[in-house]
Rosetta silent file (secondary structure, phi, psi, omega in degrees, C-alpha in Angstrom):
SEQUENCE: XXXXXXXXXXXXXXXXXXXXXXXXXXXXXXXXXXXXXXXXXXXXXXXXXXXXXXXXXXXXXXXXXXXXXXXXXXXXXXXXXXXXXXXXXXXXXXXXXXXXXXXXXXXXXXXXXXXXXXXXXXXXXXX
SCORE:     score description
SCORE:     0.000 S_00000001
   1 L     0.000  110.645  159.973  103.798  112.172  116.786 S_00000001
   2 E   -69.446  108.846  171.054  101.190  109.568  117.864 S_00000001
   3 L   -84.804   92.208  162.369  102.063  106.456  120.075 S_00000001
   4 L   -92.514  148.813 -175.673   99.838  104.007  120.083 S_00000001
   5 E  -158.442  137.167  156.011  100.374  101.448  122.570 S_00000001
   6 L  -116.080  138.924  165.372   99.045   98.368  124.698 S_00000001
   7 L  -101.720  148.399 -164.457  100.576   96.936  127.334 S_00000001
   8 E   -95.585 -176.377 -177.580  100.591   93.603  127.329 S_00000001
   9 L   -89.585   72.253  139.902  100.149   90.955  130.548 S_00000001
  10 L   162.706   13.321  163.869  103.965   90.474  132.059 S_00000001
  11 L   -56.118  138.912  174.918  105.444   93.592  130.391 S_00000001
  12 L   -90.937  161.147  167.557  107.464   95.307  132.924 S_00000001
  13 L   -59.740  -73.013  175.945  108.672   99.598  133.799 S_00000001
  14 L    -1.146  -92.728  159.770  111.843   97.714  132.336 S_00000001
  15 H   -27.508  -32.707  152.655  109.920   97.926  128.830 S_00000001
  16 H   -37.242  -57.540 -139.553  109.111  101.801  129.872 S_00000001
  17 H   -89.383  -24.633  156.235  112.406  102.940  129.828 S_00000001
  18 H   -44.934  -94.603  144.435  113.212  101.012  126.489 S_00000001
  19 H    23.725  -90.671 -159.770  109.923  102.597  124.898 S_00000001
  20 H   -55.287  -39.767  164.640  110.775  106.027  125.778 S_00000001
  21 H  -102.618   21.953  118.883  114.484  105.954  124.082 S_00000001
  22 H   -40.561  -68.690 -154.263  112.992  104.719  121.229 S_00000001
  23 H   -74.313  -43.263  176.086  110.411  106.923  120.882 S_00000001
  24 H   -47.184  -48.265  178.079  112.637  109.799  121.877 S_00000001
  25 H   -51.701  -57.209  172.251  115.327  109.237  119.439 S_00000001
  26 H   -41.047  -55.454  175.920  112.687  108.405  116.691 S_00000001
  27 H   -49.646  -62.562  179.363  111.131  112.435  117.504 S_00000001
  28 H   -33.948  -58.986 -170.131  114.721  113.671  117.123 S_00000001
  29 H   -79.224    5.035  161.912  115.340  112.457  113.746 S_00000001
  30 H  -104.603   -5.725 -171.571  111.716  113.515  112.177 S_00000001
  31 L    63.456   54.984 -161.010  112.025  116.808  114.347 S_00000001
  32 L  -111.552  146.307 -176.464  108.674  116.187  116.445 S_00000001
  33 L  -119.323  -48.369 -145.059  108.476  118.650  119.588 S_00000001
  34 E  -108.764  145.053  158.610  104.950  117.331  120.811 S_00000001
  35 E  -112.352  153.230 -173.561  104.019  113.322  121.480 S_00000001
  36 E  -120.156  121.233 -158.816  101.000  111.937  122.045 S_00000001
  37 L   -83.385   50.346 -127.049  100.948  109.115  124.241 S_00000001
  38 L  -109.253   82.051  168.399   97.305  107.167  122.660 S_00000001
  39 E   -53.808  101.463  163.297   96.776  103.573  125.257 S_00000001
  40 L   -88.060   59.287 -134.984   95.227  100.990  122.275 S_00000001
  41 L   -75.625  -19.129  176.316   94.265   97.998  124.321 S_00000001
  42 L   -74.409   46.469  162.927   93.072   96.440  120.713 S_00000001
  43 L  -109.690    9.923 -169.459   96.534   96.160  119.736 S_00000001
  44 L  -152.702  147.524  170.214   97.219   92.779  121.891 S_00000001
  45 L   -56.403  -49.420 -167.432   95.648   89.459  122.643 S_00000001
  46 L  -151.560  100.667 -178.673   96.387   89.706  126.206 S_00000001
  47 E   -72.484  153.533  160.170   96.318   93.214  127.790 S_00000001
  48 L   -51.492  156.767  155.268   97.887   93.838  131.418 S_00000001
  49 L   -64.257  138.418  166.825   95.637   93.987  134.343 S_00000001
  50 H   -38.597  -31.720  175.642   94.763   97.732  134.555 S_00000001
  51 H   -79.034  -53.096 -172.221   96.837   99.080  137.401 S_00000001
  52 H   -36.319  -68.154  179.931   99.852   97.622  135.749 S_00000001
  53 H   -56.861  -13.739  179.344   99.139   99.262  132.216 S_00000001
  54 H   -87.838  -37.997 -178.467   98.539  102.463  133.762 S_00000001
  55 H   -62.364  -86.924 -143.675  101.673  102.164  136.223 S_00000001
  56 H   -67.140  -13.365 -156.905  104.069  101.653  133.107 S_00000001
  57 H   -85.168  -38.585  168.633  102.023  103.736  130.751 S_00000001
  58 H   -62.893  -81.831 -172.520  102.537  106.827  133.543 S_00000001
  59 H   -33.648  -40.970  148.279  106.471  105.640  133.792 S_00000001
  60 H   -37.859  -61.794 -161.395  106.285  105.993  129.878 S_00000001
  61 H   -89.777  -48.743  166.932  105.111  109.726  129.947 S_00000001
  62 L   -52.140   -2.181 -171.172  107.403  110.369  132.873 S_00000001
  63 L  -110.176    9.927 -161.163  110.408  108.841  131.200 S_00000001
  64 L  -101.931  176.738 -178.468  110.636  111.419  128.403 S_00000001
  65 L   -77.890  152.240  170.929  113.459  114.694  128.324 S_00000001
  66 L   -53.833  139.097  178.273  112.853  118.122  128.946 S_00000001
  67 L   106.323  -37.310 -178.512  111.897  119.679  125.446 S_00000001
  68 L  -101.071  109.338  176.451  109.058  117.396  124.573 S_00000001
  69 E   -64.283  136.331  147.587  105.494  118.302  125.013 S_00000001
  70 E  -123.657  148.275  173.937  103.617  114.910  125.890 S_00000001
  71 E  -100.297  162.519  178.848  100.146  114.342  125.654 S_00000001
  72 L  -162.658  111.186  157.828   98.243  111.349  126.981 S_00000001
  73 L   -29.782  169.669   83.664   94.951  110.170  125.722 S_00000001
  74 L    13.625  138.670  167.948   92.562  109.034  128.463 S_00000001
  75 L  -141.016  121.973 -124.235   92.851  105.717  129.394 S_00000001
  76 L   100.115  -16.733  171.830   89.808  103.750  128.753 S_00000001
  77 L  -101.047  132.600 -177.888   88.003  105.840  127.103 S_00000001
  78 L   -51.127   75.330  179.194   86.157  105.012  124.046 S_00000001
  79 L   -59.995 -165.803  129.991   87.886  107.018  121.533 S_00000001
  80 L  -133.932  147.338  163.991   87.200  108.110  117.955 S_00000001
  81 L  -140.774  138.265 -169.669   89.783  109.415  115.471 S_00000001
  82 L  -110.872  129.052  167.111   91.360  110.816  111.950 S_00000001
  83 L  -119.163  143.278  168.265   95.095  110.238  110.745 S_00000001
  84 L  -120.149  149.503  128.233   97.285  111.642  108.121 S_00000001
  85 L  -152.866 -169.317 -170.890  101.020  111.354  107.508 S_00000001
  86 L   -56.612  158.582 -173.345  103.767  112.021  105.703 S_00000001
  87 L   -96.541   15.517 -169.317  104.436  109.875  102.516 S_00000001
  88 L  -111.623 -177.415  171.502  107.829  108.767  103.170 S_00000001
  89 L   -82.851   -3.557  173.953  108.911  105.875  105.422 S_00000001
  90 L   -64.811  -37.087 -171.222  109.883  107.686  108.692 S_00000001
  91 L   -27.697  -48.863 -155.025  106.047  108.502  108.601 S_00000001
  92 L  -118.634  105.408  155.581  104.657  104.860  109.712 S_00000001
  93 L  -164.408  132.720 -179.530  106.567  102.917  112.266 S_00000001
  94 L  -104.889  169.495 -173.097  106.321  100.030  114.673 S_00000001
  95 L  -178.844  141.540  154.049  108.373   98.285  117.195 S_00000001
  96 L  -116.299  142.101 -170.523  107.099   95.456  120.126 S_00000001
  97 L  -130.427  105.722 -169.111  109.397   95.143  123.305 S_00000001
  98 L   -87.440  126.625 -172.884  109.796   92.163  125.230 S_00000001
  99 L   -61.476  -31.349  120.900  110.231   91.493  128.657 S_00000001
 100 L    47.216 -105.249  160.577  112.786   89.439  127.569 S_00000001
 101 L   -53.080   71.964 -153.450  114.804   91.405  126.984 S_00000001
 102 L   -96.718  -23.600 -162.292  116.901   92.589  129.593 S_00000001
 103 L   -94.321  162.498  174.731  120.356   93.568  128.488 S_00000001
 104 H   -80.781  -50.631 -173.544  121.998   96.512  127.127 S_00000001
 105 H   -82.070    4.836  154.910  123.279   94.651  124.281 S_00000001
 106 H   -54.475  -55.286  159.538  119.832   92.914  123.507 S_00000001
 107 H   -17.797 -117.951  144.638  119.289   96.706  123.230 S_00000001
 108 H    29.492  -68.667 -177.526  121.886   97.634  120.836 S_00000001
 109 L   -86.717   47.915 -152.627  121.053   94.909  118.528 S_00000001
 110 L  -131.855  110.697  166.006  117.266   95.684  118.611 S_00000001
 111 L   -99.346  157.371  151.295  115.611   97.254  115.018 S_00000001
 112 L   -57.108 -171.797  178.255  112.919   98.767  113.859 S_00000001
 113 L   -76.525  175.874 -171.690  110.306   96.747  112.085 S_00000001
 114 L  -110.173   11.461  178.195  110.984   95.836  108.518 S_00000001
 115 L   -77.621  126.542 -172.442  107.197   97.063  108.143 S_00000001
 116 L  -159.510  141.559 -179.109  106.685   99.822  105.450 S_00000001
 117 L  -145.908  141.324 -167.200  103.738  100.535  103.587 S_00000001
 118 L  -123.760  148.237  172.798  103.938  102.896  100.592 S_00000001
 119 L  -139.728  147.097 -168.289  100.677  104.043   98.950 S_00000001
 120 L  -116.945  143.113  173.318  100.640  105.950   95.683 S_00000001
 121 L  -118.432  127.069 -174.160   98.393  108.811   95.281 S_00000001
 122 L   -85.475 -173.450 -138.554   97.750  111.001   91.991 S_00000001
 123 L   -91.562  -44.876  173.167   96.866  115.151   92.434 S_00000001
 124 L   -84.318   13.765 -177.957   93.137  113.886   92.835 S_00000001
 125 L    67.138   39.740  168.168   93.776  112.022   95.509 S_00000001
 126 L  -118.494  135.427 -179.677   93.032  108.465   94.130 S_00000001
 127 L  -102.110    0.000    0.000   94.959  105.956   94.573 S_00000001
């Protein structure tokens, strides 16, 4: 399972530990053993200053349970990449986390996105 992630400029470790039992729970229920932890600063308008994203971005890899291989991109480095997945909707998912957000029961009521994108492909691989 790939994470992509930017931290943005007044996200908090607070927003780690949120993150992490997301992401964990989300591995349980597709049955993912390894994660890959992949810093995207082109996902936000206004990135953290650099020690910060790296402090929570550590605090992130450090927050997950015994039992889970994590991986961690580089961070900073000019990447290149290919992705597949699966063709159902657990495949593709997003979630943003606010600083905000402080409470357990902010928690609680907190969903995924209502973002789902289905693409249909025939045997030749044309859509």
């Amino acid at each position: 399972m790939v994470i992509f992630t930017a931290i943005e400029d007044g996200d908090t470790v607070i927003l780690a530990t949120r993150a992490t039992t997301d992401i964990t729970d989300r591995a349980r229920q597709l049955g993912v053993a390894t994660i890959v932890i992949y810093p995207y600063v082109r996902l936000t308008e206004s990135p953290a200053p650099i020690p910060t994203a790296k402090r929570i971005l550590d605090q992130i890899a450090e927050g997950f349970s015994d039992g889970l291989k994590i991986l961690r991109v580089p961070f900073g480095w000019y990447k290149g990449f290919e992705l597949s997945s699966l063709g159902h909707p657990l495949s593709e998912w997003i979630a943003r986390y606010d600083a905000s957000e402080d409470t357990e029961a902010e928690k609680d009521d907190r969903k995924g996105s209502g973002f789902v994108r289905y693409v249909i492909v025939d045997a030749s691989g044309e859509s």
